[in-house]
N, C-alpha and C positions, 0 to 999 in steps of 0.2 A: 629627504628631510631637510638638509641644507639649503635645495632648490627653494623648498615653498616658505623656510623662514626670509633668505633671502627676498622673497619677492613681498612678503607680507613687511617689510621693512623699509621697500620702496613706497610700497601704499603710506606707510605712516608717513615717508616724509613728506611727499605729494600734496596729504592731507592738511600737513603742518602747512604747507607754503601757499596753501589756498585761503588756509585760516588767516595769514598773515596778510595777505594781499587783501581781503576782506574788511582787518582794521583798518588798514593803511585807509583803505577806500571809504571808511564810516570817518575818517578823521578829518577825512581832506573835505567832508560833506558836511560835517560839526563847522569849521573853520568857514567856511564858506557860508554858513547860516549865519553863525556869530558875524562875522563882519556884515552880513546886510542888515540886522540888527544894529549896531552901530550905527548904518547910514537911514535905518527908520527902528527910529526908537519906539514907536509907537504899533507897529506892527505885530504880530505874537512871533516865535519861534518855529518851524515848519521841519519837516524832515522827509527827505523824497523817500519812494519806494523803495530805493536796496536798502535802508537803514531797517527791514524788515527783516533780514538774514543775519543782520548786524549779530555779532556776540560778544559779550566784555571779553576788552583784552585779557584781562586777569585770567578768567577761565581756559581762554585759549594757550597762556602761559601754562598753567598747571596741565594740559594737552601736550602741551610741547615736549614739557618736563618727562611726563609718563615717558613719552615716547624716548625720548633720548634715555632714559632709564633701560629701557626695556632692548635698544640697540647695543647699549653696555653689557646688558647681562648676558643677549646671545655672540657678544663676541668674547667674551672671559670665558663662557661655557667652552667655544672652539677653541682656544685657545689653551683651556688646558686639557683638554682632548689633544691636541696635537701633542701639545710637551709627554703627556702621559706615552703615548705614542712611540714618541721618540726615543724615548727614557726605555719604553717596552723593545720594540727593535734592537736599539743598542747593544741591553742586557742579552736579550736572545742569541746576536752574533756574538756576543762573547763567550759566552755558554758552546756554540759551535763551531765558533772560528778554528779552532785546534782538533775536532772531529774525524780522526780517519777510516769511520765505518759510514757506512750503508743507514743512510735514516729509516726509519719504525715505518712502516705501511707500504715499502717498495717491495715488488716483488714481480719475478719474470716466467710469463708462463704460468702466474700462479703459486709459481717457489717462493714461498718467502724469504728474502736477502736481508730479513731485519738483525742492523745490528753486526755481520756481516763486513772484515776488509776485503778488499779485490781479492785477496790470493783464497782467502775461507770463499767467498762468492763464487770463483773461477771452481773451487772442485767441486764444493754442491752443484752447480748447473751440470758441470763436466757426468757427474755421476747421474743423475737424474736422467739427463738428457741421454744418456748411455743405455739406461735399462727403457726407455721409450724407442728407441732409435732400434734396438734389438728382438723388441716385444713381436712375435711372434704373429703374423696375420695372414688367416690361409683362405685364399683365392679359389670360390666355386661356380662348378658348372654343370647340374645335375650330378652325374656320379663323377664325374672326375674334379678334383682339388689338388691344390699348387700350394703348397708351405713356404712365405716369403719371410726378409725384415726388412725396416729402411737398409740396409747395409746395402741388397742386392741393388738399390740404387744413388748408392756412395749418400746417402741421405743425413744432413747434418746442421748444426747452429752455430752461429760465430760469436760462441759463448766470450770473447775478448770484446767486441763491441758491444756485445750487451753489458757486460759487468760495466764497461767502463760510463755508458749511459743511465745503467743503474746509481752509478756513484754518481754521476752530475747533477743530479735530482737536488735541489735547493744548493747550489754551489757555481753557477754558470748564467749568473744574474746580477742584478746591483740588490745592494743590502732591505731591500725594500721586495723585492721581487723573490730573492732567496727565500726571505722571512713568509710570504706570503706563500711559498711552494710548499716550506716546509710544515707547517701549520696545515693547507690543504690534505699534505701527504697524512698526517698524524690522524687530520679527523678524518676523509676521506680515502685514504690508501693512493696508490700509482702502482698498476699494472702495466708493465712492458708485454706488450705480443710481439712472437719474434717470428723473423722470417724463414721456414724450410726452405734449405737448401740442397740441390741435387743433382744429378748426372742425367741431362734431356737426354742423354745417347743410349744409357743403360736400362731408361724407363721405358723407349722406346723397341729395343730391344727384349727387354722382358715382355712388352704386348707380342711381339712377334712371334715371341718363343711358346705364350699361351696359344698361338690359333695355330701352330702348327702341333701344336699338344690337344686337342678338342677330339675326343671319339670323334664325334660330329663333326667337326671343322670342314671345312671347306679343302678339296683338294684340286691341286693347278695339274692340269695335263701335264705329262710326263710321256719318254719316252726310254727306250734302250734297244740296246740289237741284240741278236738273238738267232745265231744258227744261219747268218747270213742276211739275217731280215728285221728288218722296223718297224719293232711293236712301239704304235703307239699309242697312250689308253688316252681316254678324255676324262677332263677334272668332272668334279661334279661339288653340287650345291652344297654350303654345309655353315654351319654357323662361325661367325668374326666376332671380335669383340668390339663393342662401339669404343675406340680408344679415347676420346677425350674425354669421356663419361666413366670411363674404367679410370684412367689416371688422377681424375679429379676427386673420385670415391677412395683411391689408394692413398694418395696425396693425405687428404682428410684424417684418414687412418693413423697414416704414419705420426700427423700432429697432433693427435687426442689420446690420451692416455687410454691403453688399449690393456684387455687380460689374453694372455697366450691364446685362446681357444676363439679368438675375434672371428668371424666370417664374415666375408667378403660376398656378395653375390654379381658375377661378371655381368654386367649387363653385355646382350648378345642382339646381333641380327644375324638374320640368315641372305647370303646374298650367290650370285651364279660367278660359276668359275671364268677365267680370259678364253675365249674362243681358241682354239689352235692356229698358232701362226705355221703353217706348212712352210711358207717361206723362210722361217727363221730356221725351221729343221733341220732345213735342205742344206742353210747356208753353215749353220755346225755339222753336220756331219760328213758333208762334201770333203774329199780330200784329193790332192793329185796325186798319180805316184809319182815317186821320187828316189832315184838310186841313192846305196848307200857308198858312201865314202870317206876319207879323213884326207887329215892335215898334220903336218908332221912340225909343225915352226909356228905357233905352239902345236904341243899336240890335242889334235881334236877328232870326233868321230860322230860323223854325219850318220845315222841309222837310212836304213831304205824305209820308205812308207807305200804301204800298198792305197793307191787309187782306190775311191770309195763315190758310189754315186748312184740315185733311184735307177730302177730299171723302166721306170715308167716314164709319160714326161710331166711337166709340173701342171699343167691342165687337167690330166687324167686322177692327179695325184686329189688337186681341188677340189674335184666333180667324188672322187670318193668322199668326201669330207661330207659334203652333204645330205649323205642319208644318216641317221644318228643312230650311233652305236657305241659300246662302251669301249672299246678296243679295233681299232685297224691297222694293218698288217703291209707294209710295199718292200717289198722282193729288191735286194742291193744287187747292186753289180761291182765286181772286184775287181782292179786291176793292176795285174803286180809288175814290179820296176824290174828294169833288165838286168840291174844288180842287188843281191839284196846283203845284209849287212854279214851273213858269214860267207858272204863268197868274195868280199875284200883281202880274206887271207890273213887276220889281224881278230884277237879277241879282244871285241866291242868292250866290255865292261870288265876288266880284269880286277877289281877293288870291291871288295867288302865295306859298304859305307857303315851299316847300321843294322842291327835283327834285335828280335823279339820276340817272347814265345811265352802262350800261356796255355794253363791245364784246363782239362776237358774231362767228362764223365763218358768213359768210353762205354759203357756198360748200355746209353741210354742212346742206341741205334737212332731214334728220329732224330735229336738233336746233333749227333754225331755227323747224319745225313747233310743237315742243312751246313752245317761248318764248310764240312768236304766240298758240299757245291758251291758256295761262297768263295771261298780260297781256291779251287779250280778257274773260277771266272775270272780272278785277278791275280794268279800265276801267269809270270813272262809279260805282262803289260808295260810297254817303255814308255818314258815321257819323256821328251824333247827339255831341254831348255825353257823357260817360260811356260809351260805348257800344265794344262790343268787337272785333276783327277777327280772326278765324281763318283764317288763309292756306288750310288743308285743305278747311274749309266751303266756301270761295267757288269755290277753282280744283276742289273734288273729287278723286275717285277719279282715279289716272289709269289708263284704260282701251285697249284699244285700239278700243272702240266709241265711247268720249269722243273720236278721232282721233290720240289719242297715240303716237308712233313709240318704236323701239328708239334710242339714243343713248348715249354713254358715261355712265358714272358712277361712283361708288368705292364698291367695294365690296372690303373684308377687305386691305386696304391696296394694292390696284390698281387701273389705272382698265379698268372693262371693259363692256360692252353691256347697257343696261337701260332697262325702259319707260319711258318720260316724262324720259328722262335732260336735263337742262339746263334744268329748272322750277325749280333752286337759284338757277339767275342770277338766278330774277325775283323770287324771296323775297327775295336780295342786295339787288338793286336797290332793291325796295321797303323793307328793312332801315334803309338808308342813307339814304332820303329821310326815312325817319320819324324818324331821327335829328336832322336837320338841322330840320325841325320843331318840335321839341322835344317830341314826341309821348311816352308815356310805353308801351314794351314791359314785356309783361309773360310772353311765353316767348320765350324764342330761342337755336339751340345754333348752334355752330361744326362746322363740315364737320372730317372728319378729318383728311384732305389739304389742301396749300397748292390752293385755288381755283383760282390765276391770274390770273381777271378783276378781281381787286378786291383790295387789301393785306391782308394778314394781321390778323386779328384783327376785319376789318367784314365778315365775312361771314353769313351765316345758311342752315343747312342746314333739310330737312323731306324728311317721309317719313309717306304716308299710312298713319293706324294708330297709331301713333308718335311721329312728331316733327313740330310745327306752331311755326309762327312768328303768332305774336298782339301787338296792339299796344290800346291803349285809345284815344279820341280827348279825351285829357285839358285841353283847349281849351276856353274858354267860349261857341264858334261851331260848327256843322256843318263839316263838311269835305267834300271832293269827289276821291277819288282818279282821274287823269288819268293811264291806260298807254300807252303805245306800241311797239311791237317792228318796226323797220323802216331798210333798206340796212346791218344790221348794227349800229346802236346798238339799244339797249331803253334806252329812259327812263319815267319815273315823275315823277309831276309831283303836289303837293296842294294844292288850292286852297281859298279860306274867307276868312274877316275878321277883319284885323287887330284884334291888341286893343292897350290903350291902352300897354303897355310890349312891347315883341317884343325879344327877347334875338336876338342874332348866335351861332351855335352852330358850334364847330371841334372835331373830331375827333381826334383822335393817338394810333395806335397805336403800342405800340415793343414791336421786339423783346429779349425778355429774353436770348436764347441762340439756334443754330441747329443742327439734326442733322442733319450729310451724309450727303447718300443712298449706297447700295451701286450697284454691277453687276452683275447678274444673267446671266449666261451659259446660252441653250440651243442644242443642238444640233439644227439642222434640215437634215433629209439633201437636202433642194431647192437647196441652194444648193451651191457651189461647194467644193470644200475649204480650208480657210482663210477665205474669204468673211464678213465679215459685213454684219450689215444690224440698226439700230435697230429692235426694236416698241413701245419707250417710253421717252422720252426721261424723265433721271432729274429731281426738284426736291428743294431740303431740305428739310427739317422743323423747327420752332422752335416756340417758347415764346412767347407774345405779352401783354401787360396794354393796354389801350385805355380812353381816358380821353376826357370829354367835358367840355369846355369850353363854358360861359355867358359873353360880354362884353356891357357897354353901354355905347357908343359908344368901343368900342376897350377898355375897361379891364373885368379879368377878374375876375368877381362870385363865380363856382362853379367847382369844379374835383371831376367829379364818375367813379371808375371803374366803366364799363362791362361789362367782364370781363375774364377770366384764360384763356387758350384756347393749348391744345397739338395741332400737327399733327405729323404722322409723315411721314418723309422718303417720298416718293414715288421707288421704284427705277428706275434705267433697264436694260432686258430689253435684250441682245442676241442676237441670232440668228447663231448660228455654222454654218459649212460642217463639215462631217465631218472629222476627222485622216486 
């Protein structure tokens, strides 16, 4: 509006100055007639053509007049538009200058901070942001489902930058700029979106942990020995999760105000497992032998290792590779050292490092089975220094020609009949000792369901294919793992030689939260009407962090967390009579 009064104000004076050039010019042409008049009096009076445009001065005076009138009024008009202005502004910082809340229409994420000092703003966000961060969202994939919250990926907002960006909202301007923020904010509002923040290592890891959890998943060739020989199976096809498309749907999740019961749907491809590297086999399972010996300055105790190596050559080994099958079989050759570690005359491992021991249902022969052969296959196994332990290598396949029976196990959040079921106990078990050792793991996941046998959060689940539990022997002495599975205990015992400082090592798991389980009702027409009858009794579900404590001689050196591990309430089934 100012532009085109402005411009309509140039016009007028233009106009004025045209008008005036135009007297000037009928004057000079009056004057000029007049004097030839004078030098012929007798001639008449004449007036050239532009005195046709001519206008009386006078009138063009009252022109002028309008005009400059009319410049007058549109500058008084601006003018007290500005004072008003200024006088408006003023008042306004003074009304706010001493203000120490949160102005009317700010609000983060949607929260409204109206009204609101830093430290009120800090705990609303703090708590808001708390039951979002926690809220409940579970990860599916046909029948099987995964119960997460942001926590499992350290997921969180930097509720202090935001507050304090909420508070700068009409206050980190010049008086002019403030006023106009805060005015916009009052009638228009100011939303902050804030940034999730996460653990790329955790997120990343949790995709891992989903494709090795997939009924379906894809599995990687594997191998183990077995009675002298190298079975080893081929992977086969199976579904992955498309990770940037899963993370970015989780991501999502986590920042939208979510109810407990959210689903997820994993998007999935199906993709073929890595070829078998025969060379890579070869080159792990190769061993030379090696006499056993020690060292007395310090003392130290070399074990013997027996020579390990195909009986085939690596050609032959190839050319099997190529016919496709799900499992092939190469015949070892042994070769043992011409000393072996009890014929040094010295007992190798004289020290009880660590044990551990949980209860069994002796009563239940197949699950009983699979224990015993489990803990037979990793009784007496030493580990060198440095040296790595693969729960899958040792115990194998479990087969039902390895003698492994049918026995519960959880699968898709129930517990139901599967081969080699109750071989977790002895990962636990073994878990737990290696803990208390001070041994240094370096895979190990949590069972989905509460266990039972063992407190939440020390458990350790596996799944050949899949999921393995490994430990290193990060001690400056050999070790000697000691099984046992018998009258219903399984113990785990590791023996070796103390070194010159041995830390006392305590455990504490604690539960963060707990999820009660449901009751499932089915109807089964064998029974009575009305009638019911349990087929699985229910357990919760929770949240667990577990910590491992270092002391020497009573007083706590290290305090160190072990993991972060969420189970799913285990439902109890009832079996109903017919209406």
């Amino acid at each position: 509006m100012a532009e085109k009064e402005e411009k309509s104000t140039k016009e007028l004076i233009n106009e004025e100055k045209k008008e005036i050039k135009q007297v000037i010019k009928q004057q000079e042409i009056l004057e000029k007639a007049i004097t030839k008049k004078e030098e012929e009096p007798n001639k008449p009076i004449t007036v050239e053509e532009d005195t046709k445009t001519f206008k009386p001065f006078k009138e063009n005076s009252i022109n002028q007049d309008k005009g400059s009138k009319k410049i007058l009024i549109a500058f008084f008009i601006i003018a007290v538009l500005v004072l008003i202005l200024a006088l408006f502004s003023t008042m306004f910082s003074l009304v706010n200058i001493n203000n120490i809340r949160i102005l009317d229409g700010v609000s983060v994420k949607k929260i409204s901070l109206k009204g609101l000092t830093k430290e009120e703003a800090t705990q609303k966000l703090e708590e808001e942001f708390t039951k979002q961060i926690k809220a409940e969202l579970t990860l599916k994939h046909g029948e099987y489902n995964e119960l997460i919250t942001g926590e499992k990926i350290a997921a969180q907002y930097n509720v202090e930058e935001l507050v304090a960006e909420a508070y700068r909202v009409g206050r980190d301007g010049n008086i002019i700029e403030n006023n106009y923020a805060i005015l916009d904010c009052m009638i228009n509002g100011k939303n902050i979106e804030p940034t999730l923040q996460y653990d790329e290592n955790l997120l990343n890891e949790l995709v891992a942990d989903l494709n090795a959890k997939f009924p379906d998943g894809i599995k990687k060739y594997s191998y183990y020995v077995e009675d002298g020989k190298l079975i080893i199976t081929s992977g086969k096809e199976g579904a992955v999760a498309i990770a940037d498309e899963l993370k970015e749907k989780l991501l999502e999740a986590i920042k939208t105000e979510t109810l407990d019961d959210n689903v997820i749907d994993i998007p999935i491809e199906i993709k073929q497992p890595e070829a078998i590297d025969i060379e890579k086999i070869h080159s792990e399972i190769y061993v030379e032998p090696k006499n056993a010996y020690y060292e007395t300055n310090p003392f130290t105790i070399y074990p013997h290792v027996v020579g390990v190596d195909f009986s085939i050559t690596m050609e032959e080994a190839k050319n099997m590779l190529t016919s496709p099958a799900e499992e092939y079989t190469i015949a070892l050759k042994y070769t043992e050292p011409e000393t072996t570690t009890n014929e040094i005359g010295l007992e190798a491992f004289p020290d009880l490092l660590s044990s551990f021991s949980t209860k069994y249902d002796a009563s239940n022969k197949n699950r009983s089975t699979n224990l015993k052969l489990a803990s037979d296959k990793i009784n007496g196994t030493i580990l060198l220094p440095g040296e790595e332990f693969s729960y899958n290598k040792v115990v194998g396949e479990r087969t039902i020609s390895a003698g492994f029976k049918e026995a519960h196990i959880f699968s898709g959040g129930k517990v139901v009949d599967g081969l080699g079921g109750g071989i977790c106990q002895i990962a636990t078990t073994l878990y737990d000792t290696v803990l208390y050792a001070n041994l240094e793991v370096t895979e190990r996941r949590n069972h989905g369901l509460p266990a039972g046998y063992v407190k939440n959060g020390l458990d350790a689940t596996v799944s050949y294919g899949s999921i393995d539990f490994k430990f290193v022997n990060s001690r400056k002495y050999p070790i000697k793992i000691v099984s046992q599975v018998k009258n219903g205990i399984a113990k785990m015992e590791i023996y070796g030689v103390k070194e010159e400082v041995e830390y006392e090592v305590r455990l504490e798991p604690i539960v963060l939260n707990y999820v009660p389980y449901k009751t499932e009702y089915i109807t089964d027409n064998s029974l009575a009407p009305g009638e019911q009858k349990v087929q699985q009794s229910g357990a919760s579900g929770c949240q667990t962090v577990t910590y491992k404590y270092l002391l020497l001689n009573g007083k706590v050196i290290s305090k160190t967390e072990l993991s972060r591990d969420t189970y799913r309430a285990i439902n109890k089934i009832v079996r109903v009579g017919p209406q």
